[in-house]
Structures are given as C-alpha cells and as structure tokens.
C-alpha positions in Angstrom: 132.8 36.8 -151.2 136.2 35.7 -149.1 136.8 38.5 -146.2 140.5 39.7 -146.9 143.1 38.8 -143.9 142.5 41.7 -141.9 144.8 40.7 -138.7 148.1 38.8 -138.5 149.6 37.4 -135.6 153.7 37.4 -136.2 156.2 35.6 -134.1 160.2 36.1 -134.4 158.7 38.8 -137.4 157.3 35.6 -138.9 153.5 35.3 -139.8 152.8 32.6 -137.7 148.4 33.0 -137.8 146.1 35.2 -139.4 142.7 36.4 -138.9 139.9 37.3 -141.5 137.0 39.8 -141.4 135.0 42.5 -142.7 134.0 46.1 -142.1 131.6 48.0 -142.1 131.2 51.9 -141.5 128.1 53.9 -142.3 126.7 57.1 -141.1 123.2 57.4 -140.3 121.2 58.1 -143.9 123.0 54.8 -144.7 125.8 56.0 -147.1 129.2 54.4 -147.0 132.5 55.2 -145.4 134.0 52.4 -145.5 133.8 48.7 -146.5 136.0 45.9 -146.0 134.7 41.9 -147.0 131.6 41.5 -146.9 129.5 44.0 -145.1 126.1 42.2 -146.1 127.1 39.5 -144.0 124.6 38.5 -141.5 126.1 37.8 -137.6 125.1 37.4 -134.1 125.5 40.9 -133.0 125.0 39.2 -129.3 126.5 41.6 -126.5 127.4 44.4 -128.7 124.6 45.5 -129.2 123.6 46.0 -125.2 123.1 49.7 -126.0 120.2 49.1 -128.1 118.2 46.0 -125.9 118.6 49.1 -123.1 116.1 51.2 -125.3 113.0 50.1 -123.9 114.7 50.9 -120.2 114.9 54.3 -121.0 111.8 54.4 -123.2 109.4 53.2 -120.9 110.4 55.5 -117.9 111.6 52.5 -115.9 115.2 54.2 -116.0 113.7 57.4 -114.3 111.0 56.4 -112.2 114.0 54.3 -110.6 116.4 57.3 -110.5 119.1 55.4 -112.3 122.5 58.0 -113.7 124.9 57.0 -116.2 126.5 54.1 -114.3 123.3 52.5 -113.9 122.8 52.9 -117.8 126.5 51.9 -118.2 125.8 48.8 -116.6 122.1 48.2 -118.3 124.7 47.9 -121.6 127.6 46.1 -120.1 129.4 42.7 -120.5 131.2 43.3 -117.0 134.0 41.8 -115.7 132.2 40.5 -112.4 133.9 42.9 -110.0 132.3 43.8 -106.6 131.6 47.2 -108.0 129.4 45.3 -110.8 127.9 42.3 -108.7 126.7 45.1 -106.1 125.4 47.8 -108.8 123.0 45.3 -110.2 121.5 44.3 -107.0 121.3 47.8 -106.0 119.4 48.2 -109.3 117.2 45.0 -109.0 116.5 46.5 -105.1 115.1 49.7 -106.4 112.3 47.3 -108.5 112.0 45.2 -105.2 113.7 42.3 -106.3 117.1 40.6 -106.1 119.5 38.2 -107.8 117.3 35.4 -107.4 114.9 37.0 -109.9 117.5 36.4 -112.5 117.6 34.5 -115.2 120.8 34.7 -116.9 122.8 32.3 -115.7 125.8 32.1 -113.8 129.8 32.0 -114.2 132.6 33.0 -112.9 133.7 36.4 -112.7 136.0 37.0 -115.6 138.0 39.5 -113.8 140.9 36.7 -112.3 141.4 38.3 -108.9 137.3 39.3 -108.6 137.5 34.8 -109.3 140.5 34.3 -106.9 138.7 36.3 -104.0 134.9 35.0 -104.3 137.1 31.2 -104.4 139.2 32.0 -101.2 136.2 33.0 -99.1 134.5 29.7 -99.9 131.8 31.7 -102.5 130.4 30.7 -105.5 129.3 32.5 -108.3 125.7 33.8 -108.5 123.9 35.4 -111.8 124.6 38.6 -110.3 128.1 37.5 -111.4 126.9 37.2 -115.3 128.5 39.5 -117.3 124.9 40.3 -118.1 123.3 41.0 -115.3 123.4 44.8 -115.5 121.3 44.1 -119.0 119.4 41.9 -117.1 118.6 43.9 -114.3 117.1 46.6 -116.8 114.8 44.3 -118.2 113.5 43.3 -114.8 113.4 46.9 -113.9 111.2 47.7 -117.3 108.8 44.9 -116.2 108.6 45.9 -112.8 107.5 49.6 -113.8 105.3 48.5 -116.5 103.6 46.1 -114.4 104.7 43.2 -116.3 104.9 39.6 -114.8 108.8 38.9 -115.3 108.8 35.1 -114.7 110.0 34.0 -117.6 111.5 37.3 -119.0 113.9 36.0 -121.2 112.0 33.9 -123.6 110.8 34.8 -127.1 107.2 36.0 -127.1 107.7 37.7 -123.3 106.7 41.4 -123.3 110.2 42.3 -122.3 112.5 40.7 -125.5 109.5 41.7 -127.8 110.1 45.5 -126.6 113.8 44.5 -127.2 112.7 42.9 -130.6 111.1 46.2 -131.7 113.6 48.0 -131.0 116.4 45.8 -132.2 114.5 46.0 -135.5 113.3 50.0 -135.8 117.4 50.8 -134.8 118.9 48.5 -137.5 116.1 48.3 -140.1 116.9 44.5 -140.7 114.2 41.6 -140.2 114.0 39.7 -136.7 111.9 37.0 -137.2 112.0 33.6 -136.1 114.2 32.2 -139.0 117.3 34.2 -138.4 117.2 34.0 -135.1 118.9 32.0 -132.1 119.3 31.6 -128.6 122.0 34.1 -126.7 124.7 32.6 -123.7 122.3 34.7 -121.5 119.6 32.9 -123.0 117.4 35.7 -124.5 116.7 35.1 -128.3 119.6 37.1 -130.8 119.2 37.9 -134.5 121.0 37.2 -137.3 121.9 41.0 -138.9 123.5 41.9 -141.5 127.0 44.1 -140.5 125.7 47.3 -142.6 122.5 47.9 -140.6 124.4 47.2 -137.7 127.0 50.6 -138.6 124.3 52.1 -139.7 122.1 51.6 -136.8 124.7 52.6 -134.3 125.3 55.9 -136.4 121.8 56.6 -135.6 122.1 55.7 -132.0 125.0 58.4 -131.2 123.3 60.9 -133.8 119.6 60.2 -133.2 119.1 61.3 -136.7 116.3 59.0 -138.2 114.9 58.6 -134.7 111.8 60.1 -133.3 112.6 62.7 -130.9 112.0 60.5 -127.7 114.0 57.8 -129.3 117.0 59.8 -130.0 116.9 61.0 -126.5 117.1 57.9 -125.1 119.5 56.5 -127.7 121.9 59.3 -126.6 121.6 58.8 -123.2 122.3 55.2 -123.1 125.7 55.7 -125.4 127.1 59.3 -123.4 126.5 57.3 -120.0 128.9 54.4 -121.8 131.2 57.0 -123.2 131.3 58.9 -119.3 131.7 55.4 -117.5 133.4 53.2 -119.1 134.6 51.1 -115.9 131.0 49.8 -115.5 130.8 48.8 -119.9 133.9 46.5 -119.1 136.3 46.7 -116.2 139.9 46.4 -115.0 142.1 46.3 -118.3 139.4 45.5 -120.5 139.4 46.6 -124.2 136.2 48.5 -124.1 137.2 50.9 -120.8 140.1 51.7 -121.9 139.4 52.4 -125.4 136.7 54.9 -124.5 138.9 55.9 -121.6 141.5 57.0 -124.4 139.3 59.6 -125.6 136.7 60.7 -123.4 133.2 61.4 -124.7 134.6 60.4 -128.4 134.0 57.1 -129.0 131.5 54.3 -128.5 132.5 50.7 -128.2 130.8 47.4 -127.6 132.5 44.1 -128.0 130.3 40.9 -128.8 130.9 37.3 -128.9 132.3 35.4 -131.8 134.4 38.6 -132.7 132.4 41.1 -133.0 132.8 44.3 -132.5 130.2 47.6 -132.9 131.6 51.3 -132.3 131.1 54.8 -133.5 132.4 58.1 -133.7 129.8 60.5 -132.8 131.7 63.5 -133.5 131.8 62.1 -137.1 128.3 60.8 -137.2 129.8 57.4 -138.3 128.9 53.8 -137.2 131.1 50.6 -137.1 130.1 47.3 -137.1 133.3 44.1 -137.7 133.9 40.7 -137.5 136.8 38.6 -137.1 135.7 35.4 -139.2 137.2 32.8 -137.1 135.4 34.5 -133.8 138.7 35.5 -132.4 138.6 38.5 -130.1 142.2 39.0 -129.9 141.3 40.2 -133.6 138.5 42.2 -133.0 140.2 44.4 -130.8 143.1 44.8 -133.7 140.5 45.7 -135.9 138.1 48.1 -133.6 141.1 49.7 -133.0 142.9 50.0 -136.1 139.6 51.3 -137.8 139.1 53.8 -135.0 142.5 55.3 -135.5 141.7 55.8 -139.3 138.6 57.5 -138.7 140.3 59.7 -136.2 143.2 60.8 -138.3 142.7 63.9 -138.4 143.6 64.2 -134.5 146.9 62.6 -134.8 148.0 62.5 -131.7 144.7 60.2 -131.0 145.3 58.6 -133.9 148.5 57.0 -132.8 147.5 56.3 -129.4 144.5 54.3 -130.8 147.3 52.9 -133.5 149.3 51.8 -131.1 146.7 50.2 -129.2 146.0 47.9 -132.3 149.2 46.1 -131.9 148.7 43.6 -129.4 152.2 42.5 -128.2 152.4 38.5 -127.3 154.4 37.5 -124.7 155.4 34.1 -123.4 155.2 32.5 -120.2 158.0 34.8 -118.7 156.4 37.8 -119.8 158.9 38.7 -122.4 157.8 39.9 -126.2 158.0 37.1 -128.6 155.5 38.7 -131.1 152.8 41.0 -132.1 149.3 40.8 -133.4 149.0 43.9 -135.9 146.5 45.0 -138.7 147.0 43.3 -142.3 147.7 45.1 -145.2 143.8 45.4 -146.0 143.2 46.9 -142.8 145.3 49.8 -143.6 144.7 50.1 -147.0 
C-alpha cells in the first residue's frame, strides 16, 4: 500500500514539498477509530514509546522505594531538551540509587535546547550523558537495577535483566513479537523493535485506560502517563511540541514524539490511542499530523479543537523572520 500525502509544505500558496504517512487510532479491545495508509506497517517506535520502557520502574518498586513524584516519572519517559532543570533532575535521580552520570551509558550530545548549548559552550563545558535526551529514561533503568540488586554494567545491551524487563513489557503492552529479527539498535544504544503502528494505538489505549492490564499494571501504566500529562516541561522542554501540546489541555492528552517521524498519543478521556508516521522521517510532519489528528478526536470541544487546529499549521519563515509559507494537513488528513 502507498500512504496518502498526509502533510504539505506551501510556499507563496504553492505546494512546494509534501510529506506521506499513515495513521493509526485504536481504543484498547483493539477496534478501529481511525485508519489512514498503512497501519500494519511495522516502525521503530524508538523514543515514543518512553512511557512503556518506564514500566518496569514503577513495577518493581524502584520508583517508590526511591520516593520519585511525577517529575521524576516525567523525566523516566522524556526525550529532554538538555536544560539545567533536566541535566540536574537525572543526577538527583541517579544520587538517590548511589550513583551518578558516570554510570551512564547513553551517550552524549549536545543539549538541543540552543541557549542550554550556548551557555554549557561559553563556560568552557562540554556535554556529559546527563545531557542525553535520554538520560531521565536512563536513570530509571539504573534506578530499577539498583533496587533489584541487579549488576548495571552493561545495562543497555540485549539479554541484560534491565532491557529484558523492558522487552516484556514492550511486548505484553503492544501484543506484537520482539524478537531478535525485527529488532535494532536505538541512538541511546538499547535494542528497539520493529512494531507494527496498530499495536502501537492500541497499546497506548491500554496504557491511559489500563483496561486489558492486570490491576498492578494499569496502576503503573497510569501513573507513568498522568505524571507526563501534569509535567509536561520535564517530557520535552522550552517550546517543544510535546509540552506544549499537553500544556494545551491539561490532563487531556498524552504525547510522545519518536525518531524518524513518529509520533504516539492518546486521548484518555476517549479511551483512544494514536500511533503515526511521516514516511520520509520528517518531524516537522509529525507534529502536523499529531496535531491535526488530535483536533479531530477532540471535536466535540471546539474551542480545543481549533487551538489544536491551529497548532497543525506550522508557519515557515525565512531568515528575517517574516511568513513565506505554511506546513498544513493534506486533504487525507482531514478527510
């Protein structure tokens, strides 16, 4: 199947680029709400589905014996921007296990937050993997070895007690096969899976509903998305698409961006999980479509609806900062 074009960029009101995808939203029994392309698709999920690798955090008691609250949580499911406020939450979090950055093994980068970069640069610093957008992530599966009494040397590799804990649950959430030959090797270097976009909606309708879930699980699964949903500074940052998405309607709506343009989301009040892809990886289009889709689902509130309509028209500006253009949803989007 050829995924519609579900995002075009226009320039001078010309079509000057266009993006192609597919969506999926499911509730949590697995019956359709929507479907746009290819839904049986299988993708990296990668970072959007945080939420769920945080499971075993909760799961095993590590997140309570540690005394960690919804930023904590926020953070355990975060692709941060790298802003002081993030850098010193996950060594706060690390200290708690007695450890620190250096226990890390994410890798390092530059924060992606441009003045968080400019001022680490001007006082002769250099980025750490407590600058990773994934250190909060990190930091909770250290903190789940630590209180398990699990060596964490070598905590990111396939096999390691900690990413089969995050296997399992990657697997009992989504219903989809991880196994060795769809799977691949993450920017943070712990193994990702292959999964197809439906189980994806349909797990993250289970993970704001818990239905399907044993009782423990669906407590922890709603825990991990309402401390996202009540702190969304510490999911993204400064400007990013996640914050203020959720910040738009408090308590309402769940959002994760991935890599590669992906995106997974949900409405809990509706019971209903997203999961999309932009085909050519873009995230420009992603955030369109997350948008766009969220503001369908939510028609029924319309003044919500058009703020979260309006936030899926991206205006481009050129090097003067004056609108030239606009990236907008494509007729199939809106359909």
């Amino acid at each position: 199947m050829t995924n519609p074009v579900l995002v075009e960029v226009l320039r001078g009101g010309i079509v000057e680029s266009a993006h192609r995808g597919a969506v999926a939203v499911f509730d949590a029994a697995g019956r359709s709400v929507l479907e746009i392309g290819d839904v049986e698709q299988p993708v990296f999920p990668r970072s959007a589905v945080k939420a769920i690798q945080a499971l075993p955090l909760v799961e095993s008691g590590a997140a309570d014996a540690y005394g960690f609250g919804n930023k904590e949580l926020a953070l355990a499911c975060a692709s941060h921007g790298g802003e002081p406020v993030h850098v010193d939450l996950a060594a706060a979090m690390l200290a708690r296990a007695g450890l620190d950055g250096g226990a890390l093994e994410c890798g390092s980068h530059w924060p992606s937050h441009q003045d968080s970069t400019l001022a680490l640069a001007r006082a002769g610093g250099a980025p750490n993997d407590l600058h990773n957008n994934c250190s909060g992530k990190h930091s909770g599966f250290l903190c789940t070895c630590r209180h398990l009494g699990i060596g964490h040397r070598g905590y990111v590799a396939a096999g390691h007690r900690s990413q089969e804990m995050v296997r399992d649950a990657m697997q009992g959430v989504t219903g989809a096969a991880h196994e060795q030959a769809n799977s691949g090797i993450d920017g943070c270097s712990i193994p990702t899976y292959a999964v197809p976009l439906k189980n994806l909606a349909v797990g993250f309708a289970k993970m704001l509903t818990g239905q399907g879930f044993s009782p423990s699980r669906a407590a922890a699964a709603r825990r991990l998305t309402a401390a996202c949903m009540a702190e969304p500074f510490y999911v993204a940052g400064t400007g990013r698409a996640d914050t203020r998405l959720m910040q738009t309607a408090p308590g309402r709506i769940f959002v994760k961006i991935g890599a590669e343009g992906v995106y997974c989301a949900g409405v809990p009040e509706l019971g209903f999980g997203i999961a999309l892809k932009a085909g050519d990886g873009g995230e420009r289009a992603a955030e369109v479509m997350v948008a766009s889709v969220l503001g369908r689902l939510l028609e029924g509130d319309e003044a919500l609806s058009k703020r979260l309509s309006g936030m899926a028209r991206t205006p481009i500006l050129n090097r003067r900062g004056v609108e030239v253009g606009v990236a907008r949803p494509a007729e199939a989007l809106l359909a």
